[in-house]
OpenMM code with the backbone's topology and positions (N, CA, C; nanometers):
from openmm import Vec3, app, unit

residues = "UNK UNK UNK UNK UNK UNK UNK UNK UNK UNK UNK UNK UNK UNK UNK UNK UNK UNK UNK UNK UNK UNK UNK UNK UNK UNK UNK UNK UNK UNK UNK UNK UNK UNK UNK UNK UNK UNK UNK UNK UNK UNK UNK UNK UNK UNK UNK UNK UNK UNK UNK UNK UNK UNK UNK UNK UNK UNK UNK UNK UNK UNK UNK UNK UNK UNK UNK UNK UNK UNK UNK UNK UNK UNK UNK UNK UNK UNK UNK UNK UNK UNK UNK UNK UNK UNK UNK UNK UNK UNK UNK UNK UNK UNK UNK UNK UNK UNK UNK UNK UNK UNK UNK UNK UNK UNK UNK UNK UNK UNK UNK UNK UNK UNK UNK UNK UNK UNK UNK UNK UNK UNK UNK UNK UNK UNK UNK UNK UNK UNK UNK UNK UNK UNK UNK UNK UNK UNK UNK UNK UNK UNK UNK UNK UNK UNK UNK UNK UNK UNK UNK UNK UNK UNK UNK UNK UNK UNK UNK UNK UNK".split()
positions = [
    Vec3(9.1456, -5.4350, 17.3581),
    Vec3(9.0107, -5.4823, 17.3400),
    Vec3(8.9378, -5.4822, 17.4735),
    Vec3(8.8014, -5.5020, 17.4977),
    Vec3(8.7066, -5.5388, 17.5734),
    Vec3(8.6540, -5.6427, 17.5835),
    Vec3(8.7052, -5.7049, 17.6986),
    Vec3(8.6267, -5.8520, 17.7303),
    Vec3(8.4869, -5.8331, 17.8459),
    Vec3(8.3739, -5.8505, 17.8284),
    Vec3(8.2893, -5.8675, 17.9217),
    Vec3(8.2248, -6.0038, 17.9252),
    Vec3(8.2226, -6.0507, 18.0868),
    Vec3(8.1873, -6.1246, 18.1457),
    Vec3(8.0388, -6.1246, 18.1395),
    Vec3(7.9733, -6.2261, 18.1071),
    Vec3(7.8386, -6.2349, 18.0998),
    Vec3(7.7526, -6.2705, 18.2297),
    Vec3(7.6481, -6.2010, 18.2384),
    Vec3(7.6261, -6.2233, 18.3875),
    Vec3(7.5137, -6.1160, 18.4462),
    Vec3(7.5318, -6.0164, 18.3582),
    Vec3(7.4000, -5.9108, 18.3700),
    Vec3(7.4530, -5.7407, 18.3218),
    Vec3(7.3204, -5.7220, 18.2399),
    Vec3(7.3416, -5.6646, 18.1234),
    Vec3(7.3778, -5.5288, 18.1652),
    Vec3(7.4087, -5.5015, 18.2834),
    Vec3(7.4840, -5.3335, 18.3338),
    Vec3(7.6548, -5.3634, 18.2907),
    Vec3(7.6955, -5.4801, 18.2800),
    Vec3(7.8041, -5.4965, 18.2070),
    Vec3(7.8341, -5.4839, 18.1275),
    Vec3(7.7076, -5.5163, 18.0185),
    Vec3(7.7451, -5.4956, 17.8661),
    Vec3(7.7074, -5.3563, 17.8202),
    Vec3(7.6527, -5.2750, 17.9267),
    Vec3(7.6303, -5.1606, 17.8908),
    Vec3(7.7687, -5.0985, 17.8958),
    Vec3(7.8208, -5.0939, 17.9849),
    Vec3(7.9407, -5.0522, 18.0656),
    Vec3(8.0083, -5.0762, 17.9389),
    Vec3(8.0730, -5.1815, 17.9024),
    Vec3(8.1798, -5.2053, 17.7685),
    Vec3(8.0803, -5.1372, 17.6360),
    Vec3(7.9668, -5.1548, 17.6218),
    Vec3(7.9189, -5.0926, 17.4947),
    Vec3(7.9630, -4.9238, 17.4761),
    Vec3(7.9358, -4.8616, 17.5869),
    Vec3(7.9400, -4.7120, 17.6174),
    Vec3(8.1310, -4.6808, 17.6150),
    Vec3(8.2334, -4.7886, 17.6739),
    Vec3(8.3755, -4.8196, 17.6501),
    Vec3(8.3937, -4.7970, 17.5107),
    Vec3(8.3126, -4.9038, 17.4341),
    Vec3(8.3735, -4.9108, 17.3375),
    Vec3(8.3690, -4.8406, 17.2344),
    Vec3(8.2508, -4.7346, 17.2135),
    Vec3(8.2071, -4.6190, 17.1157),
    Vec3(8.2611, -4.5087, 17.1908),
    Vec3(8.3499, -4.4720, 17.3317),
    Vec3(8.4520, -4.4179, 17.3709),
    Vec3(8.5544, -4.4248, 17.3169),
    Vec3(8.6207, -4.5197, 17.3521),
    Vec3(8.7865, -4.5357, 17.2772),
    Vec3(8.7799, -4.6178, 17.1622),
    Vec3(8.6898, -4.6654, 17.0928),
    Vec3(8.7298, -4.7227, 16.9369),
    Vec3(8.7328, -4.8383, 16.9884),
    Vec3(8.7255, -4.9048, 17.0752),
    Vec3(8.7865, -5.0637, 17.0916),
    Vec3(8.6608, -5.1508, 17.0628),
    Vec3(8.7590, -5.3047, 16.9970),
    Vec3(8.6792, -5.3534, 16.9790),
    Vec3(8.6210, -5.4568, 17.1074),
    Vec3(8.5049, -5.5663, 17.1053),
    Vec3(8.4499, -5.5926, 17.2418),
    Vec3(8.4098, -5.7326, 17.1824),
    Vec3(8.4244, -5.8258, 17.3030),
    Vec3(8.3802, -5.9659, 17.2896),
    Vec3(8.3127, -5.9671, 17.4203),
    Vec3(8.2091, -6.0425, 17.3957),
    Vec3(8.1052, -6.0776, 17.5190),
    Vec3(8.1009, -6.2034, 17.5482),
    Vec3(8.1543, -6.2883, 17.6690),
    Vec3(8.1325, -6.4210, 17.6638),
    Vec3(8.0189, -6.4636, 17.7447),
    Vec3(7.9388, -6.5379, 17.7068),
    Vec3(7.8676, -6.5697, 17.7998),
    Vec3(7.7225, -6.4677, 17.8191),
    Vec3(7.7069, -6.3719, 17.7525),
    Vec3(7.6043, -6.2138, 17.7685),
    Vec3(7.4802, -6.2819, 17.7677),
    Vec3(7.3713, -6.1731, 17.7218),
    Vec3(7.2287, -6.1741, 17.7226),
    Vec3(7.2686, -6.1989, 17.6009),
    Vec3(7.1054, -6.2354, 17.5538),
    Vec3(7.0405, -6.2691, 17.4350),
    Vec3(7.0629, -6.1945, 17.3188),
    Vec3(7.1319, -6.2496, 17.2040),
    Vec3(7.1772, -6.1799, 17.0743),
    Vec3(7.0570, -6.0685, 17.0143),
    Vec3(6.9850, -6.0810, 17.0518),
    Vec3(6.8973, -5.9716, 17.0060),
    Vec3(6.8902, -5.8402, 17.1016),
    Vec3(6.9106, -5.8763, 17.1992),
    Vec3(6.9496, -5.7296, 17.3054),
    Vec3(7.0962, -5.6697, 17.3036),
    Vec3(7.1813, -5.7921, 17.2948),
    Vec3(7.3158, -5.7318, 17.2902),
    Vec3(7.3407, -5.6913, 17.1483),
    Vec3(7.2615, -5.7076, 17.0044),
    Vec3(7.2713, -5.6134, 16.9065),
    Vec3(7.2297, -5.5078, 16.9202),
    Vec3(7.1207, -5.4848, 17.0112),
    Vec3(7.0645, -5.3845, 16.9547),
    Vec3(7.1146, -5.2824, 17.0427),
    Vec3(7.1664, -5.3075, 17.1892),
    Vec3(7.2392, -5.2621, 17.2614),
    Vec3(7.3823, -5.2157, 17.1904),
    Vec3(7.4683, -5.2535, 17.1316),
    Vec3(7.6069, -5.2471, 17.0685),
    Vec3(7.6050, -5.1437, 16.9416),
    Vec3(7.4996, -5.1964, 16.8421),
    Vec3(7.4707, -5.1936, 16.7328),
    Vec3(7.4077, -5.0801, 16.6965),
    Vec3(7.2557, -5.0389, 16.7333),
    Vec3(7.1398, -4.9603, 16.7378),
    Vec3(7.1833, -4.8430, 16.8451),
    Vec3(7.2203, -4.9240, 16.9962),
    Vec3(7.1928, -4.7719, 17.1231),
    Vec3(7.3294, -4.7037, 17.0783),
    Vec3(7.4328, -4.8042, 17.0480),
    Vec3(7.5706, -4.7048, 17.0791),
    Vec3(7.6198, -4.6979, 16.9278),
    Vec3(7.5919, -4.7450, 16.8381),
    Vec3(7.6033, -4.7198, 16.6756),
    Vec3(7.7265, -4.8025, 16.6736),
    Vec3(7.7756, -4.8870, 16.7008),
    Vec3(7.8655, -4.9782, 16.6464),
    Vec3(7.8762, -5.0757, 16.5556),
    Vec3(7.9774, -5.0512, 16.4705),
    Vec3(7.9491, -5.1630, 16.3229),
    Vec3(7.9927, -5.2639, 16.4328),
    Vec3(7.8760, -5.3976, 16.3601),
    Vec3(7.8912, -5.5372, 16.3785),
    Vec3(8.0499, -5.5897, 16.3788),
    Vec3(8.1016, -5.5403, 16.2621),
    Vec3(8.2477, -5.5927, 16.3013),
    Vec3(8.3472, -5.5645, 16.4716),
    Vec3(8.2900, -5.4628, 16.5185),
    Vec3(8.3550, -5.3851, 16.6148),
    Vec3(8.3223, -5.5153, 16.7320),
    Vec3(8.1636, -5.6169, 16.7537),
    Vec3(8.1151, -5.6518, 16.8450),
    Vec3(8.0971, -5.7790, 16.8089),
    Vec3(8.1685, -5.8953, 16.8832),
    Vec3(8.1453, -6.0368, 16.8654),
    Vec3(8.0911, -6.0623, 16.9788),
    Vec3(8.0094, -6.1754, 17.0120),
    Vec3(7.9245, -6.2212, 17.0638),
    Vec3(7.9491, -6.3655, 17.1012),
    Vec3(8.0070, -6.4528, 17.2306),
    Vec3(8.0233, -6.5537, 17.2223),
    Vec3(7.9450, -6.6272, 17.3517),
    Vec3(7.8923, -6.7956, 17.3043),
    Vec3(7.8091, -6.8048, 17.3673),
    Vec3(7.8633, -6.9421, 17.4345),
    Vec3(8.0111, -6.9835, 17.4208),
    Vec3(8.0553, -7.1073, 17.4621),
    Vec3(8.0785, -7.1372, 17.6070),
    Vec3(8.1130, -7.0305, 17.6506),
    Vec3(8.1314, -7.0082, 17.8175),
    Vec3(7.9788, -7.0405, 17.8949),
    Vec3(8.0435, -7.1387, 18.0197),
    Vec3(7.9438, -7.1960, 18.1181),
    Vec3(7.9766, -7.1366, 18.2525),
    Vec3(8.0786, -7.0547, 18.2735),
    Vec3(8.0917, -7.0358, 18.4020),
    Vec3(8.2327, -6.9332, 18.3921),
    Vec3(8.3152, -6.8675, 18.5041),
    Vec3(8.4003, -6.7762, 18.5153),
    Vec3(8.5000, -6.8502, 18.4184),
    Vec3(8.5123, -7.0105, 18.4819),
    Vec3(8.6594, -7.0392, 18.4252),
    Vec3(8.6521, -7.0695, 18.2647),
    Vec3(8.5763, -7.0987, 18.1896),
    Vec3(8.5501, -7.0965, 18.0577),
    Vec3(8.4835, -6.9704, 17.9836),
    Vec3(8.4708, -6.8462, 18.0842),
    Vec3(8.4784, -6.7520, 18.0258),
    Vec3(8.6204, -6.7219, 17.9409),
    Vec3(8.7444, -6.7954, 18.0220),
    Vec3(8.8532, -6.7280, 17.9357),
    Vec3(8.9218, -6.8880, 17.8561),
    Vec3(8.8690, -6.9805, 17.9417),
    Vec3(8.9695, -7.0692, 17.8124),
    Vec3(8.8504, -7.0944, 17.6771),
    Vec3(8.7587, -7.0371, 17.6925),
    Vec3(8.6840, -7.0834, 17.5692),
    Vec3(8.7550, -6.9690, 17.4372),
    Vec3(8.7906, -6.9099, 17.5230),
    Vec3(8.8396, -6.7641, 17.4095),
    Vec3(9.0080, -6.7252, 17.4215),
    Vec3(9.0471, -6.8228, 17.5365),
    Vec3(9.1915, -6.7254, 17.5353),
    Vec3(9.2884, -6.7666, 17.3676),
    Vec3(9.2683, -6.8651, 17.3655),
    Vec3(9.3506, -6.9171, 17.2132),
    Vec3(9.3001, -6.8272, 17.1191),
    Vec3(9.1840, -6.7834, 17.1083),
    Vec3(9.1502, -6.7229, 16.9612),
    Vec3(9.1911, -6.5378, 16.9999),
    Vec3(9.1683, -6.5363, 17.1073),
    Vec3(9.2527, -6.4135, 17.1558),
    Vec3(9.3853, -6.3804, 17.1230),
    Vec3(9.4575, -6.5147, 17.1571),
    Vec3(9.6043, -6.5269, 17.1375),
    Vec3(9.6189, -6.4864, 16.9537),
    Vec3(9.5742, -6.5550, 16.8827),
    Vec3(9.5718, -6.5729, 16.7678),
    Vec3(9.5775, -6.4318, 16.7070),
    Vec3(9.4956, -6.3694, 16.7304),
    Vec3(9.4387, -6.2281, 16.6999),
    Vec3(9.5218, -6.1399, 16.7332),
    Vec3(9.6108, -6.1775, 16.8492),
    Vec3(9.7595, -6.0963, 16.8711),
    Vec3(9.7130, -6.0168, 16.9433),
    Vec3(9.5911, -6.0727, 17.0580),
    Vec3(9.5401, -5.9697, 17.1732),
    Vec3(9.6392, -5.9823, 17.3325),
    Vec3(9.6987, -5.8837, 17.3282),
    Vec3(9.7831, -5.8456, 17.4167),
    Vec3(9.7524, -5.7802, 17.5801),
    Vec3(9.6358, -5.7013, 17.5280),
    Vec3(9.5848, -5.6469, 17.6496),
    Vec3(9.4417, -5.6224, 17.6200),
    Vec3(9.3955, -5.6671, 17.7574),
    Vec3(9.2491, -5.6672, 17.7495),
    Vec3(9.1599, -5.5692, 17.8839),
    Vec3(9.0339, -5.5211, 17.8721),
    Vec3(8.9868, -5.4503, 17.9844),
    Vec3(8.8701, -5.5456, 18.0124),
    Vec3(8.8969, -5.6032, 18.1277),
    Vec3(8.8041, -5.7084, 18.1725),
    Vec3(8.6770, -5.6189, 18.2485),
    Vec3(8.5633, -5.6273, 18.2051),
    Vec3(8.4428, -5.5465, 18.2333),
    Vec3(8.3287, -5.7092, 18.2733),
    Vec3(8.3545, -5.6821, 18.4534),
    Vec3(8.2470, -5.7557, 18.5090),
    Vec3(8.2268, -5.6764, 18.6324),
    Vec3(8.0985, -5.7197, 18.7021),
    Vec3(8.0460, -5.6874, 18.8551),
    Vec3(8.1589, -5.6523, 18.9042),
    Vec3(8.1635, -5.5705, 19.0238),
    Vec3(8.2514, -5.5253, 19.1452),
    Vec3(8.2960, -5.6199, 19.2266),
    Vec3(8.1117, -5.7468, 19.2753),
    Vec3(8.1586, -5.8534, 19.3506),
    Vec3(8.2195, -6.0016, 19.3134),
    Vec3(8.2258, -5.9653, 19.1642),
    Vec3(8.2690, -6.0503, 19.0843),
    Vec3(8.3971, -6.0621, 19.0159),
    Vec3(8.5091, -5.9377, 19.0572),
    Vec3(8.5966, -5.9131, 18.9984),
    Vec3(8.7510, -5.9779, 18.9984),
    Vec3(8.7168, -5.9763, 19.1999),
    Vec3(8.8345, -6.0396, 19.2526),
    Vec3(8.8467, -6.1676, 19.1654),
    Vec3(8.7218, -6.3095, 19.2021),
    Vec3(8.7367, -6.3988, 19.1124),
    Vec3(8.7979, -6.3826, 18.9560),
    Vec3(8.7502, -6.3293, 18.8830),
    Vec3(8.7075, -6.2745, 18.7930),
    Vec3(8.8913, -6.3043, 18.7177),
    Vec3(8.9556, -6.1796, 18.7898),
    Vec3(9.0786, -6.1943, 18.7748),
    Vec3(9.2037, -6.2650, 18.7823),
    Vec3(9.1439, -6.3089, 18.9409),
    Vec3(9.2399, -6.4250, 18.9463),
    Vec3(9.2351, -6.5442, 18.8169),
    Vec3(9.1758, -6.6266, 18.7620),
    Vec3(9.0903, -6.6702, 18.7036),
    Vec3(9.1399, -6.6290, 18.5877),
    Vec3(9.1200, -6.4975, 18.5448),
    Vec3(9.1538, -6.4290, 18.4074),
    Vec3(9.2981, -6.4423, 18.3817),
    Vec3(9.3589, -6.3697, 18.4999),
    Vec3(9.5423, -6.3733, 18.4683),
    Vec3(9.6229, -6.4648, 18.5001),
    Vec3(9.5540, -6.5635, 18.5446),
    Vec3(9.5837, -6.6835, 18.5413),
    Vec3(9.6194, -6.7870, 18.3599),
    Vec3(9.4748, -6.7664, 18.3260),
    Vec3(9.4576, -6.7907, 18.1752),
    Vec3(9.5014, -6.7534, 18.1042),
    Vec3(9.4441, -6.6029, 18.0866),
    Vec3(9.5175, -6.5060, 17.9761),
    Vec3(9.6435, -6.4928, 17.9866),
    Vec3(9.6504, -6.4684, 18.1549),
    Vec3(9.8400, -6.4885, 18.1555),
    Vec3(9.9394, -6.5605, 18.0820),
    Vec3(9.8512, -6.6851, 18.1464),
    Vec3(9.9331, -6.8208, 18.0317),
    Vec3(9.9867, -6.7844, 17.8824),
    Vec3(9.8994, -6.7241, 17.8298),
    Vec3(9.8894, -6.6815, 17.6946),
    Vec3(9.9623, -6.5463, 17.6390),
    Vec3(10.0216, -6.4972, 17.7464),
    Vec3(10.0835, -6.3226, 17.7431),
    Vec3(9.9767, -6.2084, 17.7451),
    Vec3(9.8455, -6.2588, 17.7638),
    Vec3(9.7647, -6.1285, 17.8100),
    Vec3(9.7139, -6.0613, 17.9127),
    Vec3(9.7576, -5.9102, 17.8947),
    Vec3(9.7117, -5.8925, 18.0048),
    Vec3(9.5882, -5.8091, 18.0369),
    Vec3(9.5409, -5.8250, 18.1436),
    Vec3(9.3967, -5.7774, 18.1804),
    Vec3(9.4149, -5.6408, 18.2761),
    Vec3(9.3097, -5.5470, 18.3188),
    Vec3(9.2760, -5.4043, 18.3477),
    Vec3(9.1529, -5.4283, 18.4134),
    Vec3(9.1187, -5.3896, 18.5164),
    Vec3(9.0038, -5.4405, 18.5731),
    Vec3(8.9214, -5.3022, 18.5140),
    Vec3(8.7688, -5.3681, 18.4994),
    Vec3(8.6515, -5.2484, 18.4962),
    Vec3(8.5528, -5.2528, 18.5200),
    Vec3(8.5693, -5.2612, 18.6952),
    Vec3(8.4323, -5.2940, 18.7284),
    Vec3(8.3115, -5.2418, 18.7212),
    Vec3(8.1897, -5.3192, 18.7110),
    Vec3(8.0458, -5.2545, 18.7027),
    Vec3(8.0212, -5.1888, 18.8970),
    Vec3(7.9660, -5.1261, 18.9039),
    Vec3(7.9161, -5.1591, 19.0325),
    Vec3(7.7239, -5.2316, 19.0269),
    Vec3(7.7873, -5.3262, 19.1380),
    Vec3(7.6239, -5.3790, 19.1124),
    Vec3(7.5585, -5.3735, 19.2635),
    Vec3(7.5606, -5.2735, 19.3195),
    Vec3(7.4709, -5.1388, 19.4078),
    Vec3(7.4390, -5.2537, 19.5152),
    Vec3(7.3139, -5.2517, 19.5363),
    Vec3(7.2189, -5.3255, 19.6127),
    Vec3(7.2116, -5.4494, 19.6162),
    Vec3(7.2816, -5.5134, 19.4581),
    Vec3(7.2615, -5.6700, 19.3998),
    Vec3(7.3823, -5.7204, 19.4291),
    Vec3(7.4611, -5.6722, 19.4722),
    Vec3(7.6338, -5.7491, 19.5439),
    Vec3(7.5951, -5.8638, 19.5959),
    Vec3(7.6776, -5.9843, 19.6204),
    Vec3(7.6641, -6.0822, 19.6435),
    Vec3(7.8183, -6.1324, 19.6713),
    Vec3(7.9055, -6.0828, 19.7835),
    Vec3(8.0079, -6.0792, 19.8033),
    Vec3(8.0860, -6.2536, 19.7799),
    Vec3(8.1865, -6.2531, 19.7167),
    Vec3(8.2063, -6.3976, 19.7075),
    Vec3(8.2807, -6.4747, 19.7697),
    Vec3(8.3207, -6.6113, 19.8335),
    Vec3(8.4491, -6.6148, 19.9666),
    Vec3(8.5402, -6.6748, 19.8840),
    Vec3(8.5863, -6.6992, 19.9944),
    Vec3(8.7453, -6.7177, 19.9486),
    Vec3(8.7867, -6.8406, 19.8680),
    Vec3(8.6644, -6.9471, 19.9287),
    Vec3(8.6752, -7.0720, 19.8673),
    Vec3(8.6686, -7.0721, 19.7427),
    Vec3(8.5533, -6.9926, 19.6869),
    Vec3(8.4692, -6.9675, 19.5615),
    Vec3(8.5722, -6.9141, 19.4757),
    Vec3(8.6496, -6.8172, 19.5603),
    Vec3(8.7715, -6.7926, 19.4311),
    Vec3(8.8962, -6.8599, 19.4505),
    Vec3(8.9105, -6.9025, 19.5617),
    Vec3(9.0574, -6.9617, 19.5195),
    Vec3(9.0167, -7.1338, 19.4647),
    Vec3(8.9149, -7.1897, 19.5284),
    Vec3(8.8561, -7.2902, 19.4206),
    Vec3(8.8758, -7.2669, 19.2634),
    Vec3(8.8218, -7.1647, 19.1954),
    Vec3(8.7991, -7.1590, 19.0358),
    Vec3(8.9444, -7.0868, 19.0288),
    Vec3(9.0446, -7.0415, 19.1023),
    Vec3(9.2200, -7.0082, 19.0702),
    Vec3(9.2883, -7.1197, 19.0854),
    Vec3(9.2556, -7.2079, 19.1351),
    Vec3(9.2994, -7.3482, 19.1544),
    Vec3(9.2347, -7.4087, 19.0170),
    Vec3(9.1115, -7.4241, 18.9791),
    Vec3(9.0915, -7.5292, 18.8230),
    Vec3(9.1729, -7.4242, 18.7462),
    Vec3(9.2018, -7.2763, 18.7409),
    Vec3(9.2732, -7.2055, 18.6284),
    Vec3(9.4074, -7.2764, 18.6261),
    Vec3(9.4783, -7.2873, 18.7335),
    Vec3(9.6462, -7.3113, 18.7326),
    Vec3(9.6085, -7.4499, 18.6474),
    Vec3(9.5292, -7.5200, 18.7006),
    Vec3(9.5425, -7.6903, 18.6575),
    Vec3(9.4763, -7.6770, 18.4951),
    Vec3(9.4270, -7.5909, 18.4633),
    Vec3(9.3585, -7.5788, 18.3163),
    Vec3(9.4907, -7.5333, 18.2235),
    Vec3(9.5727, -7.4387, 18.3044),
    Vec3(9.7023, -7.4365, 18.2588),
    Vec3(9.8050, -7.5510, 18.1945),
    Vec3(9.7994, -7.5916, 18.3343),
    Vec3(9.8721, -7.7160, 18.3173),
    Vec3(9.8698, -7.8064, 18.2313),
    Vec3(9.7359, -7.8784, 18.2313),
    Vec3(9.6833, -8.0138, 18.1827),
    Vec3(9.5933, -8.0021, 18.0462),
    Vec3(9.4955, -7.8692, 18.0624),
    Vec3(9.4119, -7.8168, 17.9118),
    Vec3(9.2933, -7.8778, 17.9167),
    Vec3(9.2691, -7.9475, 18.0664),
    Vec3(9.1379, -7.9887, 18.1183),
    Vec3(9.0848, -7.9130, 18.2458),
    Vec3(8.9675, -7.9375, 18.2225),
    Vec3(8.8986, -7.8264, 18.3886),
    Vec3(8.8953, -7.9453, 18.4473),
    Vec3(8.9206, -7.9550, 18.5577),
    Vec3(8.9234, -8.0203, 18.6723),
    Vec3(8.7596, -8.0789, 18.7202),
    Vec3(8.7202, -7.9547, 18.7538),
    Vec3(8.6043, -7.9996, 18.7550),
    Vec3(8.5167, -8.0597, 18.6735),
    Vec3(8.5140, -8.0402, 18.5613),
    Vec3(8.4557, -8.0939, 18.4216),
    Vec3(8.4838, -8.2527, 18.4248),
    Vec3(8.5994, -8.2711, 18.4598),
    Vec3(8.6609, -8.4216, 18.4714),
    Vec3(8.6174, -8.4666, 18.5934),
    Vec3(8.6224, -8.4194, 18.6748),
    Vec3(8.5986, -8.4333, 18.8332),
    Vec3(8.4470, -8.5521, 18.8176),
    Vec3(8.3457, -8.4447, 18.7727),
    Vec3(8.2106, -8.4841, 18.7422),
    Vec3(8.1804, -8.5837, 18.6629),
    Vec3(8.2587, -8.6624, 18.5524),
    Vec3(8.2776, -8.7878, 18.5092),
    Vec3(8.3443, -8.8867, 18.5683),
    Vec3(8.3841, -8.8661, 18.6625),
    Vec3(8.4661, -8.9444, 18.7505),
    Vec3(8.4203, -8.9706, 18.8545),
    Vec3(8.3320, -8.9144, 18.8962),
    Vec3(8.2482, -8.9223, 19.0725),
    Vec3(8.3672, -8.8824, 19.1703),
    Vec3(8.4659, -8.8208, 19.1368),
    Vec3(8.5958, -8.7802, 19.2897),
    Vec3(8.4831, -8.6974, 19.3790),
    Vec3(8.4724, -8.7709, 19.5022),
    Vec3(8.3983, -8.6911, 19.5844),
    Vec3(8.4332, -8.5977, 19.6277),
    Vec3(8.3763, -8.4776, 19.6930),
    Vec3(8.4523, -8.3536, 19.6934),
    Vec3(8.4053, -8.2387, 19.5525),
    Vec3(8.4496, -8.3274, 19.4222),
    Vec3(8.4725, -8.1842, 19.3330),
    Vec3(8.3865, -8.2780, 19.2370),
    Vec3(8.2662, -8.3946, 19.2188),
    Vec3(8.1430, -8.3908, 19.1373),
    Vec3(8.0187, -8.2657, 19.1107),
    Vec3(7.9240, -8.3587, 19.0841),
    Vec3(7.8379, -8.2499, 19.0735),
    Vec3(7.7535, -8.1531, 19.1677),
    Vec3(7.7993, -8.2892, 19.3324),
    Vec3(7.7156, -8.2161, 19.4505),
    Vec3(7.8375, -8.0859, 19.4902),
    Vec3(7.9616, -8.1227, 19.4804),
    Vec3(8.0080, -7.9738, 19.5069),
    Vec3(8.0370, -7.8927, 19.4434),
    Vec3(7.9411, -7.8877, 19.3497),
    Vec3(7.9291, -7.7603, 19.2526),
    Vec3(7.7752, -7.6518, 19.3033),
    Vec3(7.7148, -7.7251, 19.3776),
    Vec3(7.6545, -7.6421, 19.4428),
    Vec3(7.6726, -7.5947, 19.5772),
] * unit.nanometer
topology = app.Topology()
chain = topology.addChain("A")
for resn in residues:
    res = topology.addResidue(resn, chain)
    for name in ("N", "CA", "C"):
        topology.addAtom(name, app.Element.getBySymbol(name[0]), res)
């Protein structure tokens, strides 16, 4: 299958154009607006609706995959082609095979390139959100999510920006 990361729509092109390639089917977490990503999936690349789910539960990298890894699991999804940004990937993965790992899936990177609009990410930024993955593992809570009801200084709501 095709997982794309929501985040800007040269991604969902990227997996739409994937997926009327090899037959696969595609989940979008987090995408543009259901009326572009139909008509994008649906209309530009002729894909039956069944082929293209659309999910809108994900708030950020790390609930891109636990909002979906269980129903993934379920579905007996084994291997997946993770389709996000170039500067977004490293995170992206760690993050992903962390999760999906948990679960026996595994991921294929496919990155977009995003040219001029890169926005290189550090180290904190990803080993921060590979750090809430291991503990989302663990416990089946985001850290941070809890963090922010709790006031732990450090990981509330001011250091989320």
């Amino acid at each position: 299958m095709i997982l794309v990361l929501g985040g800007d729509v040269a991604r969902e092109q990227r997996a739409a154009a994937l997926a009327a390639r090899q037959g696969l089917p595609v989940v979008v977490s987090g995408g543009s607006n259901p009326e572009y990503a139909r008509w994008l999936f649906e209309q530009r690349q002729g894909l039956p609706p069944s082929q293209v789910q659309l999910d809108y539960r994900a708030r950020d990298t790390l609930s891109n995959f636990t909002s979906l890894v269980d129903d993934l699991r379920r579905a007996r999804i084994r291997h997946a082609l993770l389709v996000t940004s170039s500067d977004h990937m490293d995170r992206a993965l760690l993050v992903g095979r962390i999760v999906a790992g948990s679960r026996g899936i595994h991921l294929t990177p496919e990155s977009v390139d995003c040219a001029d609009r890169c926005q290189p990410e550090g180290r904190r930024k990803i080993w921060g959100d590979g750090l809430r993955a291991a503990l989302w593992v663990l416990s089946g809570r985001d850290l941070k999510s809890w963090a922010a009801t709790q006031r732990v200084p450090g990981l509330g709501p001011a250091a989320a920006r």
